[in-house]
ZAMARGU-4260 file (C-alpha; in steps of 0.2 Angstrom, whole numbers, plus 5000, padded with zeros to 4 digits):
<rodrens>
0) 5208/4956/5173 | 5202/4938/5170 | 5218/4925/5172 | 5216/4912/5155 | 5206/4900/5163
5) 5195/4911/5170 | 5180/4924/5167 | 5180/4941/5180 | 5168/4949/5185 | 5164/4960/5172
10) 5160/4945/5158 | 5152/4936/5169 | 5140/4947/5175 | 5138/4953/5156 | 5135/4933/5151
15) 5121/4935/5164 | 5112/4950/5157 | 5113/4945/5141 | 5109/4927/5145 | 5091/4937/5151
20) 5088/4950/5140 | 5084/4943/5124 | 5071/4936/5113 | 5057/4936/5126 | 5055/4955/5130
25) 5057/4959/5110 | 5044/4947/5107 | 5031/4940/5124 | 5022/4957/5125 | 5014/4954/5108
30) 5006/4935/5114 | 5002/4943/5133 | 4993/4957/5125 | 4979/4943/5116 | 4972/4939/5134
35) 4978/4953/5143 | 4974/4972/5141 | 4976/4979/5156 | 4992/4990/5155 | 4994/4988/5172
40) 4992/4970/5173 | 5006/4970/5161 | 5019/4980/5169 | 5013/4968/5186 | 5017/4954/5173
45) 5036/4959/5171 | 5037/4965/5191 | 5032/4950/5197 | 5044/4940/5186 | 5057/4951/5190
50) 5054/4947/5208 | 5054/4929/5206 | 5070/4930/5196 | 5078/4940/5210 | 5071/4926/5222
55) 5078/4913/5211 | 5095/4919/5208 | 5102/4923/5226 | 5095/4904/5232 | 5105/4899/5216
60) 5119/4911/5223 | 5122/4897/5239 | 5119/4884/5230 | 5133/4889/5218 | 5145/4896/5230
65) 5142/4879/5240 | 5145/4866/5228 | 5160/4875/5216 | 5157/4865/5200 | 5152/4868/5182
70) 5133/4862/5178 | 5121/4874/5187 | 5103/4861/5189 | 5113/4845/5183 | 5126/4848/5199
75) 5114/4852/5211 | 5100/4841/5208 | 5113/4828/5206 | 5123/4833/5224 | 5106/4836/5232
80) 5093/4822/5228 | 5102/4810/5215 | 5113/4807/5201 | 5098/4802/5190 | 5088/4818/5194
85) 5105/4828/5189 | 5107/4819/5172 | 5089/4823/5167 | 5090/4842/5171 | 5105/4842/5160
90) 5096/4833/5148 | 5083/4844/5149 | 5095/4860/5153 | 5104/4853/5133 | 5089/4847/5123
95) 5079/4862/5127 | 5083/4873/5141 | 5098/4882/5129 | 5096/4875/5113 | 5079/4880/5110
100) 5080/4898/5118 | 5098/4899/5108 | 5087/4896/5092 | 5072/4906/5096 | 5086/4924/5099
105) 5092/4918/5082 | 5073/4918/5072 | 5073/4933/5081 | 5087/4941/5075 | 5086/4936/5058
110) 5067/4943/5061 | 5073/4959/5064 | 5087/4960/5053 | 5074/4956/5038 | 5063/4968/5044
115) 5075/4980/5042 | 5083/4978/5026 | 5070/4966/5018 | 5055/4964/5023 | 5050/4954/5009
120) 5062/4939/5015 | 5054/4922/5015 | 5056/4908/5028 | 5072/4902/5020 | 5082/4916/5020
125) 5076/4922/5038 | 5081/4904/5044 | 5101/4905/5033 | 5102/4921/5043 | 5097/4913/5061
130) 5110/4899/5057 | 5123/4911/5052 | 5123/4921/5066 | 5125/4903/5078 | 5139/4896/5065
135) 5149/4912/5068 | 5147/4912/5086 | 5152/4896/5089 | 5167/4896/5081 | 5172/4913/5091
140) 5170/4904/5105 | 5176/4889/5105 | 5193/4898/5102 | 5200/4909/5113 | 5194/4914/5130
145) 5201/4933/5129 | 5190/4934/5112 | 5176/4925/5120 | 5175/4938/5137 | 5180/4952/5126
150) 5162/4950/5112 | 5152/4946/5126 | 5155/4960/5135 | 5155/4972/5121 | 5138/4966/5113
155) 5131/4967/5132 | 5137/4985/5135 | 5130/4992/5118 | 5112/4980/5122 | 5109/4987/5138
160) 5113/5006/5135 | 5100/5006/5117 | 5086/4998/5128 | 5091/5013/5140 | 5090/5025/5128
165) 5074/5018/5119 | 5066/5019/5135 | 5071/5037/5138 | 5065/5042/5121 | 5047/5035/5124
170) 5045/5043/5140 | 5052/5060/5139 | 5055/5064/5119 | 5040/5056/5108 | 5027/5068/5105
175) 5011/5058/5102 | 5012/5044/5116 | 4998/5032/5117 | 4984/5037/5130 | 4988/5024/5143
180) 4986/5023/5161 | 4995/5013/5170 | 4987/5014/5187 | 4977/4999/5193 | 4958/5001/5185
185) 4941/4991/5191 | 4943/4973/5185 | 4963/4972/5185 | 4962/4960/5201 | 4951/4947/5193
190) 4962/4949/5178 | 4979/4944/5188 | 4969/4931/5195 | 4965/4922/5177 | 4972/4907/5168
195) 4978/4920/5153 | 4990/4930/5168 | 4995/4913/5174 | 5001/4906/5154 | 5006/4925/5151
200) 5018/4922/5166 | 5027/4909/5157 | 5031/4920/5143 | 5038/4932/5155 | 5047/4919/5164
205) 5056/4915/5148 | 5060/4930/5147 | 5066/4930/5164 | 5079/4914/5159 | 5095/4918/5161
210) 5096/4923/5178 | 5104/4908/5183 | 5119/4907/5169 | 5133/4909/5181 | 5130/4894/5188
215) 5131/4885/5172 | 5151/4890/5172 | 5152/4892/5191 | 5171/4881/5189 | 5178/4896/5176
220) 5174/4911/5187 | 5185/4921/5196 | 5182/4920/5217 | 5165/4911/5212 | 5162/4913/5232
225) 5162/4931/5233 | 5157/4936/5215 | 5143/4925/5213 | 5132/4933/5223 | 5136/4949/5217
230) 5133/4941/5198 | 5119/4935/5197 | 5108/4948/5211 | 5115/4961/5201 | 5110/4956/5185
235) 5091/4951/5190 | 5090/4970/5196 | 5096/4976/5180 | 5086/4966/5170 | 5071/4969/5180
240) 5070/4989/5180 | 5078/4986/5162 | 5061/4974/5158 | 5048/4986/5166 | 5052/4999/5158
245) 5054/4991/5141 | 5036/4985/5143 | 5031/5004/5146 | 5039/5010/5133 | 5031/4998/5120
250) 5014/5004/5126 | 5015/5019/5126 | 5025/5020/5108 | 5011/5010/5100 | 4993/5006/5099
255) 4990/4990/5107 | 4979/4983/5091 | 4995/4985/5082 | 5005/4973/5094 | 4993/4962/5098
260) 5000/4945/5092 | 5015/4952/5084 | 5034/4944/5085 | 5045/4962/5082 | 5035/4974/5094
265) 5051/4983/5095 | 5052/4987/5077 | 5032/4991/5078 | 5035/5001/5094 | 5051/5010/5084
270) 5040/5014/5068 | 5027/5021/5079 | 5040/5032/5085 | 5054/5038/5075 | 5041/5033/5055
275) 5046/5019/5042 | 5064/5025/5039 | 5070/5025/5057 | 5059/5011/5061 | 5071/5002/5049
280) 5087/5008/5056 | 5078/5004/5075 | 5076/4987/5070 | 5094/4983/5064 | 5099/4989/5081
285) 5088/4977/5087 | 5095/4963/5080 | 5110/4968/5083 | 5104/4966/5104 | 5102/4950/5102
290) 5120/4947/5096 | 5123/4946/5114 | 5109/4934/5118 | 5116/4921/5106 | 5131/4923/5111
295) 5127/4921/5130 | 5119/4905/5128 | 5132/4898/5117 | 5144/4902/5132 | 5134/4895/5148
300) 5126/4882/5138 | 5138/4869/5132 | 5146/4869/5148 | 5131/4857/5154 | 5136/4845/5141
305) 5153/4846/5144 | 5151/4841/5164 | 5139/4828/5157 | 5156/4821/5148 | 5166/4822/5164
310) 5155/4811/5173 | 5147/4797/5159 | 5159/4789/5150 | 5149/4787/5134 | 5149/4805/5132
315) 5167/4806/5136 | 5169/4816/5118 | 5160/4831/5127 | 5172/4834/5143 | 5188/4837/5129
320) 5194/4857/5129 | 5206/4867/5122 | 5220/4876/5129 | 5210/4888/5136 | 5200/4875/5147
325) 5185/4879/5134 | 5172/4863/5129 | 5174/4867/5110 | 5166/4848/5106 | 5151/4853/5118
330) 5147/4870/5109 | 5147/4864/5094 | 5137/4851/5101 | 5124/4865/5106 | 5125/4874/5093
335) 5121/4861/5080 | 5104/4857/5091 | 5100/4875/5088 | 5100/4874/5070 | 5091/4859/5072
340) 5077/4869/5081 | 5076/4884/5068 | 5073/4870/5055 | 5060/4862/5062 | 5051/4874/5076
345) 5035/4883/5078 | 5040/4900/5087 | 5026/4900/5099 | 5028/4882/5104 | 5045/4881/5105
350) 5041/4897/5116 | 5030/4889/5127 | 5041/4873/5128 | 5057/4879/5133 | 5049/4890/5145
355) 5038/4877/5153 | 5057/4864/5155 | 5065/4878/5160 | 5058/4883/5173 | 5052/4867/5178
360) 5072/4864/5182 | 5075/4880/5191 | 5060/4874/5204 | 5066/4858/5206 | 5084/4867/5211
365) 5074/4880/5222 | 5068/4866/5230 | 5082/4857/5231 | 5090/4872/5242 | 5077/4868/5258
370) 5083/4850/5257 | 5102/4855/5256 | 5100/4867/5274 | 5090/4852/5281 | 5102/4838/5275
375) 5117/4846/5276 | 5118/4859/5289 | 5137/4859/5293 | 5140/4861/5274 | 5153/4876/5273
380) 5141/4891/5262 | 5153/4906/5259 | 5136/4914/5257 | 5120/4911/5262 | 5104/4917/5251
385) 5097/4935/5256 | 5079/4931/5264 | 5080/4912/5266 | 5063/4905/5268 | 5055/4917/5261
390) 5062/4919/5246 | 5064/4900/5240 | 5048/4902/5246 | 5043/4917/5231 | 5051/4909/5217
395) 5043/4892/5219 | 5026/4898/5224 | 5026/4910/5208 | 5035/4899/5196 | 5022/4882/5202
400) 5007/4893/5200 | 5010/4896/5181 | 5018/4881/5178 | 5002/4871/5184 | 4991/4884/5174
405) 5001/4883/5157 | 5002/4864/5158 | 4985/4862/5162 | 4978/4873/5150 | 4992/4866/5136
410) 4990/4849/5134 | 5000/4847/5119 | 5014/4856/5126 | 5012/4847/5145 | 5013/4830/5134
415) 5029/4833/5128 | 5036/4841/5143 | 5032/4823/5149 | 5040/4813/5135 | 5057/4826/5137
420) 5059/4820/5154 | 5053/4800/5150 | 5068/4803/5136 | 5082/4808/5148 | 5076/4797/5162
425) 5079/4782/5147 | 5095/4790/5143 | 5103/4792/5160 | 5099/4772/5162 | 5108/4766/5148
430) 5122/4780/5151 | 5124/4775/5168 | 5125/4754/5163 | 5137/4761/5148 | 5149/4769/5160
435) 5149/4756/5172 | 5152/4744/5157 | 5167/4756/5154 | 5175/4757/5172 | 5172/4737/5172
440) 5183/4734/5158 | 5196/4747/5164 | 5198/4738/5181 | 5198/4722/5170 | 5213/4728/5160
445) 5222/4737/5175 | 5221/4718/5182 | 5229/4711/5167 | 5244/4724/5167
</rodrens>
């Protein structure tokens, strides 16, 4: 059982499934399919993600059982190159990296909620939903640990066995599948080799994000050593075969001129399967997944901010917690950006956005691990990552490659991934003058006593 200031196994490694598995497999397939029809390019899509995200997480495994701090790319980036490149990743990792995906699961949700109940609901009342759900979680969490572990692993237990039985229903109990094939076909080589597999990618790395959170709250788990390995490998495997699956499921449920371009192709998929009145009922279950996804974010999230608070004085507000060690200032802190994002966002751009800074971060840490072994080779590693080079070497080479792609081909997006990093660069210079200002005056009045 977890002690009070700490999160076992069994939350943790629920934070990280549901961390991954939310808005991006309810929703990507729908943009993939407007430049991609092959069905096995797609399945390839969510394989090769997978695979990164495997890669990613057991190189994000040493580094966390390593350095044993809070503040996943803003502690190592920080340790490893410099302090500045930490601050921006946490800028980065608190502007966009949670807030945005934390507001994109709760459009979602409300997406699905309406679809279900009315489907007639306008912007506003989709939008007083996706708030709702981000006011409620907050305050469940900022509060008790016990409460917080205990919703998190609930939510993540009931997400993960529906998609399991979704999946089960498509391929053994529907009755009128779609003809698809998924073997490779003439033409699918070229197709994985395209601009629109590369952008696709990003969608799917979205998806993907997540696989990391451990390492956000790497201070607050139990034996982080031993059982953060285990955490955040297990959780990319899950997630993976969960993805793939999914993916299939949707195909073969649903025409692929009906999802072309659609947000809920899980409700589509539901009403292809089951007609309009368990299609309804599908797609309250469905929100009801994303719950989880929410909830995940609003628990890895804020404990960014909240290291940002330990180590700047200027944002000393962030580092306060309760008596449960919990950052209840930074989570509220988060969440209010959230709603901030629902307010203002276009769905596909803040898709592509938060996608694009996200994994930028995660490459830049990646990276960062060849630099660690070179630097710092007596550095005691209670575990060291499964395949080292070669998988640093997966994650960044599939990561950079649709990274460069998406960037290149989305100047408007690639402009303000520039100006988000020109932002916290700005920010960390007047935070780091601001807290030496601070620490000055201290010595000042530790002189005078």
């Amino acid at each position: 059982m977890a002690s009070k200031t700490r999160y076992g196994f069994v939350p943790a490694i629920s934070i990280v499934v549901a961390n991954m598995i939310g808005t991006g497999v309810f929703t990507s397939l729908g943009f993939q399919l407007l430049e991609i029809t092959s069905p096995f390019a797609i399945l390839m899509l969510w394989a090769l993600g997978g695979a990164a995200a495997f890669s990613g997480a057991v190189c994000y495994a040493e580094l966390g059982a390593a350095l044993k701090r809070s503040g996943g790319e803003y502690q190592f980036l920080g340790r490893i190159f410099h302090p500045g490149a930490g601050f921006v990743s946490g800028w980065v990792s608190v502007s966009i990296g949670f807030a945005a995906p934390t507001a994109l699961a709760a459009m979602t949700f409300a997406a699905y909620l309406t679809a279900a109940i009315s489907p007639g609901a306008g912007y506003v009342a989709r939008s007083a939903i996706a708030i709702a759900l981000i006011v409620a979680l907050a305050a469940v969490h900022s509060g008790r640990r016990r409460a917080s572990g205990v919703l998190q692993t609930f939510f993540t237990a009931i997400k993960v066995t529906v998609i399991a039985v979704f999946c089960l229903a498509a391929f053994f109990i529907f009755d009128d599948p779609q003809p698809v094939d998924f073997r490779p076909q003439p033409g699918d080589g070229a197709v994985m080799g395209s601009a629109g597999f590369a952008v696709a990618l990003i969608y799917v790395s979205f998806a993907y994000t997540g696989w990391n959170a451990a390492t956000y709250l790497v201070g607050e788990i139990e034996r982080p050593e031993r059982n953060l390995p285990i955490i955040l490998g297990a959780g990319a495997i899950i997630v993976t075969a969960l993805y793939v699956a999914l993916n299939a499921s949707f195909l073969i449920a649903a025409p692929v001129s009906a999802l072309a371009g659609e947000i809920e192709v899980g409700f589509i998929a539901a009403v292809s399967m089951f007609g309009e009145g368990a299609g309804a009922w599908t797609a309250a279950i469905m929100a009801g997944l994303l719950i989880s996804t929410v909830s995940a974010m609003t628990i890895a999230g804020p404990r960014v901010l909240h290291v940002i608070g330990e180590d700047y004085a200027m944002f000393r507000y962030l580092a306060r917690v309760n008596d449960d060690g919990i950052p209840r200032h930074a989570i509220l802190i988060q969440s209010a950006l959230a709603i901030i994002f629902i307010a203002s966002g276009s769905f596909e751009s803040v898709l592509v956005l938060a996608g694009s800074l996200v994994a930028l971060n995660s490459f830049a840490a990646v990276a960062g691990l060849y630099v660690l072994r070179l630097r710092e080779p007596e550095l005691p590693r209670p575990y060291k990552a499964f395949g080292y080079p070669a998988t640093p070497a997966v994650y960044l080479s599939v990561t950079g490659w649709a990274l460069v792609y998406t960037l290149s081909s989305r100047p408007a997006e690639a402009i303000f991934v520039f100006c988000v990093l020109a932002a916290g660069a700005m920010l960390y210079v007047f935070a780091r003058r601001n807290s030496a200002a601070a620490d000055s005056n201290l010595e000042d009045l530790d002189g005078s006593i």
